[in-house]
C-alpha positions as CSV (number, residue, x, y, z in Angstrom):
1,X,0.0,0.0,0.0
2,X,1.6,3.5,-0.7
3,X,1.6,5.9,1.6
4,X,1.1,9.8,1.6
5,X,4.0,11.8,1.3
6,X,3.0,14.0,4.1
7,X,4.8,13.0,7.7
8,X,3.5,13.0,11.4
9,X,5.3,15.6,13.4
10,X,5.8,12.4,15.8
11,X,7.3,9.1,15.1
12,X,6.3,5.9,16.1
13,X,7.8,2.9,15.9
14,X,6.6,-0.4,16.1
15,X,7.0,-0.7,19.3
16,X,5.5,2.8,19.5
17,X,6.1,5.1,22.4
18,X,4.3,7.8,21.4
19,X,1.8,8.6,18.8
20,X,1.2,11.7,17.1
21,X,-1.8,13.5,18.2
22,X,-3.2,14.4,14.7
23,X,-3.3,10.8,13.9
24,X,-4.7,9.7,17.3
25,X,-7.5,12.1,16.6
26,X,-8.5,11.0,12.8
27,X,-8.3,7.4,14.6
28,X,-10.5,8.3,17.3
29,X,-12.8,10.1,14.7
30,X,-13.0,6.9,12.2
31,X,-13.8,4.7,14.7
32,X,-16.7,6.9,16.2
33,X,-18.0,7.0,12.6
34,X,-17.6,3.2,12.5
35,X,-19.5,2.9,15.9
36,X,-22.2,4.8,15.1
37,X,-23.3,2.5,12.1
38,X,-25.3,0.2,14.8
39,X,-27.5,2.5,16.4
40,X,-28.2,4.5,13.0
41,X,-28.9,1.0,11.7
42,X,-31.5,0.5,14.0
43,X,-32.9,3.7,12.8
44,X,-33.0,2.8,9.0
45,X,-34.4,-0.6,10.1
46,X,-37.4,1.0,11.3
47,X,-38.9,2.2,7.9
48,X,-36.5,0.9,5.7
49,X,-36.9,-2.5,3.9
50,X,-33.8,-4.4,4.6
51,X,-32.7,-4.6,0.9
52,X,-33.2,-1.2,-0.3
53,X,-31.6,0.3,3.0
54,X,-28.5,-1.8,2.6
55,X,-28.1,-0.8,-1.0
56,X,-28.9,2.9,-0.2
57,X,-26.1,2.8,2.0
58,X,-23.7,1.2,-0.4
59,X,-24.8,4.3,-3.1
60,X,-24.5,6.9,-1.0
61,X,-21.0,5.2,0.2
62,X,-19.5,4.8,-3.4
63,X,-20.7,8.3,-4.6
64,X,-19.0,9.6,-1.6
65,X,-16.0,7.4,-1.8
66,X,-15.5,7.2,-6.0
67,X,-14.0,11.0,-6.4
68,X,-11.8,10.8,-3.2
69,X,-10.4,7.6,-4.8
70,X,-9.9,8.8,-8.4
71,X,-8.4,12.5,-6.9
72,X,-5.9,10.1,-4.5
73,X,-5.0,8.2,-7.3
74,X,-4.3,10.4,-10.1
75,X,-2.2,13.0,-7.1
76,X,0.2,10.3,-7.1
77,X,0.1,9.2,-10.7
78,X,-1.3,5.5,-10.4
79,X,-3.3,4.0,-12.5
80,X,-7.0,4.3,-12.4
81,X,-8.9,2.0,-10.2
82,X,-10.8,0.1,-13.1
83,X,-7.1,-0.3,-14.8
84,X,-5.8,-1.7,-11.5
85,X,-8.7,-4.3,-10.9
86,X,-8.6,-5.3,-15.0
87,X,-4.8,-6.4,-14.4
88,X,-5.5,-8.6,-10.8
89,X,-5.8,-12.2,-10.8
90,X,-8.4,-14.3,-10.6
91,X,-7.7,-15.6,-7.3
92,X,-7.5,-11.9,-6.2
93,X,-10.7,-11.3,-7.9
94,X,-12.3,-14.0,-6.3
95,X,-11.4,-12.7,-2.8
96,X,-12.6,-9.5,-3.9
97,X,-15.8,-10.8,-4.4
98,X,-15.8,-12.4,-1.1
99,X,-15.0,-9.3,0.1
100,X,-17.9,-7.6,-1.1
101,X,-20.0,-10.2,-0.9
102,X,-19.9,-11.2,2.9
103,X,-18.0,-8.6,4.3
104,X,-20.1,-5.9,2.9
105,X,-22.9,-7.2,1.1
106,X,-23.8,-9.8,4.1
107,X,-22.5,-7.5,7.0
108,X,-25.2,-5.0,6.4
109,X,-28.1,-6.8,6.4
110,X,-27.4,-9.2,9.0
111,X,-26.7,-6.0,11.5
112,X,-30.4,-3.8,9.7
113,X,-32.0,-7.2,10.1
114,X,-30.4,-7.8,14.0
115,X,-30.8,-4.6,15.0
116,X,-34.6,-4.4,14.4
117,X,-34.7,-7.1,17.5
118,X,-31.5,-5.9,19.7
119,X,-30.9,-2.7,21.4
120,X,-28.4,-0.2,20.8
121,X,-26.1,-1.0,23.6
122,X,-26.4,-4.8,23.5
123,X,-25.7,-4.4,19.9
124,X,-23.0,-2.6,20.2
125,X,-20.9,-4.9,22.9
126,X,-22.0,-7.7,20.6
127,X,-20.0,-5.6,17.9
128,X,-16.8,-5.3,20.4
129,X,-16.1,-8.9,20.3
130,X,-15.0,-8.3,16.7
131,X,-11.1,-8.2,17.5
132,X,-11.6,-11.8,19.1
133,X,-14.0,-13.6,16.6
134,X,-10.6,-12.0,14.0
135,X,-8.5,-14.1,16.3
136,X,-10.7,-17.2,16.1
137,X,-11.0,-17.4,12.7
138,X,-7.7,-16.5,11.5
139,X,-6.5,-19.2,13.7
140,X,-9.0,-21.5,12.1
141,X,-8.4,-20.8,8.8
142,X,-4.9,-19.0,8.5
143,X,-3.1,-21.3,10.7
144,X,-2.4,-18.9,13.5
145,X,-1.7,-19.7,17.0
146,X,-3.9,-20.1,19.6
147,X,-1.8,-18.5,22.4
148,X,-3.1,-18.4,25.9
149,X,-3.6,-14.5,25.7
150,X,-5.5,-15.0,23.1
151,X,-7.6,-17.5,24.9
152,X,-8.4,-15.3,27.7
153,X,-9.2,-12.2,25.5
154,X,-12.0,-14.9,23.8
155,X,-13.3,-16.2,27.2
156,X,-13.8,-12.5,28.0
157,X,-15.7,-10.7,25.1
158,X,-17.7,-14.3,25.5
159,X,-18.7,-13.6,28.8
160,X,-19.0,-9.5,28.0
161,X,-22.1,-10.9,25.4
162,X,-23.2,-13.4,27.7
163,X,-23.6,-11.0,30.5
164,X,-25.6,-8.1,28.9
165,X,-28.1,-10.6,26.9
166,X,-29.3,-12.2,30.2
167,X,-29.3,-9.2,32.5
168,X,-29.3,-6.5,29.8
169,X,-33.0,-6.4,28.9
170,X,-35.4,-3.9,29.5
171,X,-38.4,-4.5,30.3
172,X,-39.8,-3.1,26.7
173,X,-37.5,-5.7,25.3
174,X,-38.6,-9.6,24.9
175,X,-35.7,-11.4,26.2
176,X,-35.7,-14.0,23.4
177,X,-35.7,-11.2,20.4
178,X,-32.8,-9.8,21.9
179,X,-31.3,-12.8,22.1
180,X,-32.3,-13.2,18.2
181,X,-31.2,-9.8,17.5
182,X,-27.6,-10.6,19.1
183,X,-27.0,-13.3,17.3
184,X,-27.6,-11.8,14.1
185,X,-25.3,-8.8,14.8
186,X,-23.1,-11.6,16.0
187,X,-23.4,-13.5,12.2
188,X,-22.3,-9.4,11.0
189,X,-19.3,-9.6,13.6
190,X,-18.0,-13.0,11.2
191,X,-18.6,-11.1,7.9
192,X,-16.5,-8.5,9.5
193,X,-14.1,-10.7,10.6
194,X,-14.0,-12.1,7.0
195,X,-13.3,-9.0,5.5
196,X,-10.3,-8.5,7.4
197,X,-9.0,-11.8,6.7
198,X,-9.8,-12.1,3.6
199,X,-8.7,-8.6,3.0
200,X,-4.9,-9.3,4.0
201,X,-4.9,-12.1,1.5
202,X,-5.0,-9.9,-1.0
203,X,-2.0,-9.5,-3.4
204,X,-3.2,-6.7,-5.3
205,X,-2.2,-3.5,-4.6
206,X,-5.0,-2.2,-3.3
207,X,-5.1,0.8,-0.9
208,X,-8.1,0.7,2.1
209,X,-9.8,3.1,0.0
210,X,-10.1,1.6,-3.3
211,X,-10.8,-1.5,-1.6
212,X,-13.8,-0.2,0.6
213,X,-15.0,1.0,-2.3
214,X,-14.9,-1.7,-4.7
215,X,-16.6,-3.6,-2.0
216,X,-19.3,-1.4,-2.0
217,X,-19.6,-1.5,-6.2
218,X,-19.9,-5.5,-5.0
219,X,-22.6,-5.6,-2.6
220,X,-24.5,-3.0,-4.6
221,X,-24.5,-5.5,-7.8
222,X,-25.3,-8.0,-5.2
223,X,-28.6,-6.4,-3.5
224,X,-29.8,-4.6,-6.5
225,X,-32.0,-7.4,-7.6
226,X,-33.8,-7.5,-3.9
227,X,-33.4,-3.8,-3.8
228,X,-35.7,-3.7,-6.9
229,X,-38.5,-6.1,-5.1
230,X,-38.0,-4.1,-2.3
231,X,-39.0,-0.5,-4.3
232,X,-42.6,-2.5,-5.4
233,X,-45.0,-1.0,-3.3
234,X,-42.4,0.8,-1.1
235,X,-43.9,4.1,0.2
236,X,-41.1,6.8,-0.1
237,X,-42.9,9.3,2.7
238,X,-42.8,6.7,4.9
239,X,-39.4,7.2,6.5
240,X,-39.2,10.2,8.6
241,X,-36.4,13.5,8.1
242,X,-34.7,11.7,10.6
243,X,-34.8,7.9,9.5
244,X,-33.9,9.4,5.9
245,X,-30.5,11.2,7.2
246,X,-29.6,8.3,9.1
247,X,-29.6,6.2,5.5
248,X,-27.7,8.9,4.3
249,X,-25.0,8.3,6.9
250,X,-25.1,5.3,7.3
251,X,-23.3,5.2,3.7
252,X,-21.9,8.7,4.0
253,X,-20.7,8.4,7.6
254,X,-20.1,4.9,9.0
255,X,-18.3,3.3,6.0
256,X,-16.9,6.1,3.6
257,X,-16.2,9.1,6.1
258,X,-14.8,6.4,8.7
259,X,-12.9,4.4,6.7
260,X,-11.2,7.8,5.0
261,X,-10.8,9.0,8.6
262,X,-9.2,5.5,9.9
263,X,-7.0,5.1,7.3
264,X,-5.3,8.9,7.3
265,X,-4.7,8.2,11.1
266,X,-3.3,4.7,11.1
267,X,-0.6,4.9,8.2
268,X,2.2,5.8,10.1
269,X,1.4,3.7,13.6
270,X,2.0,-0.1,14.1
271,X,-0.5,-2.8,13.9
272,X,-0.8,-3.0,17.8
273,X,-1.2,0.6,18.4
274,X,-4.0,1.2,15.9
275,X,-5.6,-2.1,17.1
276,X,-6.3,0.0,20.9
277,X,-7.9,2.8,19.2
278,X,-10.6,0.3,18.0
279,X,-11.8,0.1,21.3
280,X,-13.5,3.5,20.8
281,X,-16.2,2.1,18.3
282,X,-18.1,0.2,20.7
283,X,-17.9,3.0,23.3
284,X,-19.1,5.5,21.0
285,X,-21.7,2.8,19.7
286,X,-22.9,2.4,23.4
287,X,-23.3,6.2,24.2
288,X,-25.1,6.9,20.7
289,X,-27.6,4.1,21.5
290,X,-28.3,6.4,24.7
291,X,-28.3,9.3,22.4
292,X,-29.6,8.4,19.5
293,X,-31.7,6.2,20.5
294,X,-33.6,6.9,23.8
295,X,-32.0,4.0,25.6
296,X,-32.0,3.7,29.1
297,X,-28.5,3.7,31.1
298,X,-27.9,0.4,32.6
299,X,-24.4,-0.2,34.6
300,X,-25.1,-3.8,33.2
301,X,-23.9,-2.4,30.2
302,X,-21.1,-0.8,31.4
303,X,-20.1,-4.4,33.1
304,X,-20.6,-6.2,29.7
305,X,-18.5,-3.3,27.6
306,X,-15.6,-3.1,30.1
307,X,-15.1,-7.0,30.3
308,X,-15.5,-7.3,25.9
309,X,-13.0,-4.2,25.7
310,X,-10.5,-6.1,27.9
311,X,-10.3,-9.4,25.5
312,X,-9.7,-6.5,22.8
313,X,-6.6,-5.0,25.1
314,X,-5.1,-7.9,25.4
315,X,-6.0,-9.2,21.8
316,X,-4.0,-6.4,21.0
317,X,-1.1,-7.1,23.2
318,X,-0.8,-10.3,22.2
319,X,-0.4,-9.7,18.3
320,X,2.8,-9.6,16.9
321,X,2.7,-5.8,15.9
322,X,1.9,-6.1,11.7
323,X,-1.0,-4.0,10.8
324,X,-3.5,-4.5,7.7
């Protein structure tokens, strides 16, 4: 991946004593954006059919994300994006389509379709255990090992998701639709955990950017044909101002203004470092469900978060410091 020729007024090494406050900040900021993709998807889900609000997302994404791509690309004289995909592989391809497939196409509705049934905060400490599911499956399928660290960090966002879904509820909630709900923002939490796999497999050279964006070209060939069966009969006054700027986000936002954000921050930082800054999505996810959302404060919640963020601390200390 190239990097911009522009330099932090701090360096950090991999083993990273300090980092430099600009690029803390555009972390901090990408993952907020990231986080705030579950409760705002419990907003689209409440009008929005789950088809047409997924591929509404990946539109207003790509339109966001096409001219930052082409102006990146052509500032440092590379090819264009279609030229770079025409010359791939097709193994490359393949995981591409994977890529946009389950890790986008799959991610969004399983997380519009779970959040319709979970709450805001239980679906975002479901979302924290994505550094540990990561550390599952790449040690399922990549061969990695399973270190005792690694163990513990598990055992904990386990028992973070265990804890919230059996004392968690509120008494508007049925206990066994939360319990649906999790697990379906739990099926999103392996798509994710896919892309990122899948993602470093990848021998193209292919920056973040581009590639977040050719997902999203992807998933929107993928849900266009349920899109369409989706518009028949679909009442376009339906969704309120407010359900209507939170699809708008939810593309705009959440996947091209955080992933733009994330990646400008942690370019210069080792894989370890940026991996503690992730920690901030499910904490702003969990105080924009109280926000956003209406949801009542519950120290359960705080319980649940604190015990998943500590399997992602030490899932982060016990890498080996390469980033992707």
């Amino acid at each position: 991946m190239a990097t911009d020729t522009t330099t932090s007024t701090t360096t950090t090494s991999t083993a990273g004593t300090s980092v430099d406050p600009r690029a803390a900040a555009l972390m901090v900021m990408g993952m907020a954006c990231f986080g705030s993709a579950t409760p705002v998807s419990r907003i689209v889900g409440r009008s929005f059919p789950v088809w047409l609000g997924s591929t509404t997302r990946m539109l207003v994404a790509a339109a966001v994300l096409a001219p930052m791509v082409w102006w990146r690309r052509r500032r440092r004289d590379e090819p264009s994006l279609w030229q770079t995909v025409r010359t791939i592989d097709a193994a490359d391809r393949w995981r591409l389509t994977a890529i946009g497939v389950v890790g986008t196409f799959a991610f969004t509705a399983f997380m519009l379709i779970g959040m319709r049934e979970a709450p805001g905060a239980v679906g975002a400490i479901v979302m924290a255990t994505t550094p540990a599911v990561t550390a599952v499956a790449s040690v399922l399928f990549l061969g990695d090992h399973l270190t005792k660290w690694k163990t513990i960090a598990i055992a904990l966002a386990v028992t973070g998701v265990v804890i919230v879904n059996i004392f968690g509820s509120t008494g508007s909630d049925s206990g066994d639709l939360v319990v649906v709900g999790s697990l379906l923002v739990f099926a999103a939490v392996c798509c994710e955990a896919t892309y990122t796999l899948v993602g470093m497999q990848l021998s193209a050279d292919l920056d973040p950017m581009s590639l977040t964006l050719l997902a999203a070209v992807v998933a929107i060939v993928a849900f266009s044909p349920l899109a369409i069966w989706d518009l028949i009969g679909f009442d376009w006054t339906e969704p309120s101002t407010s359900e209507w700027l939170g699809a708008l986000w939810w593309g705009a936002g959440t996947m091209a203004l955080g992933s733009v954000l994330w990646f400008m921050g942690n370019r210069d930082v080792s894989g370890t470092t940026a991996s503690v800054f992730m920690g901030v999505m499910p904490v702003s996810a969990l105080v924009l469900s109280y926000v956003l959302l209406g949801e009542p404060f519950q120290w359960i919640h705080v319980v649940g978060m604190a015990t998943v963020l500590a399997g992602l601390v030490i899932t982060s200390m016990a890498g080996d410091g390469h980033g992707h």
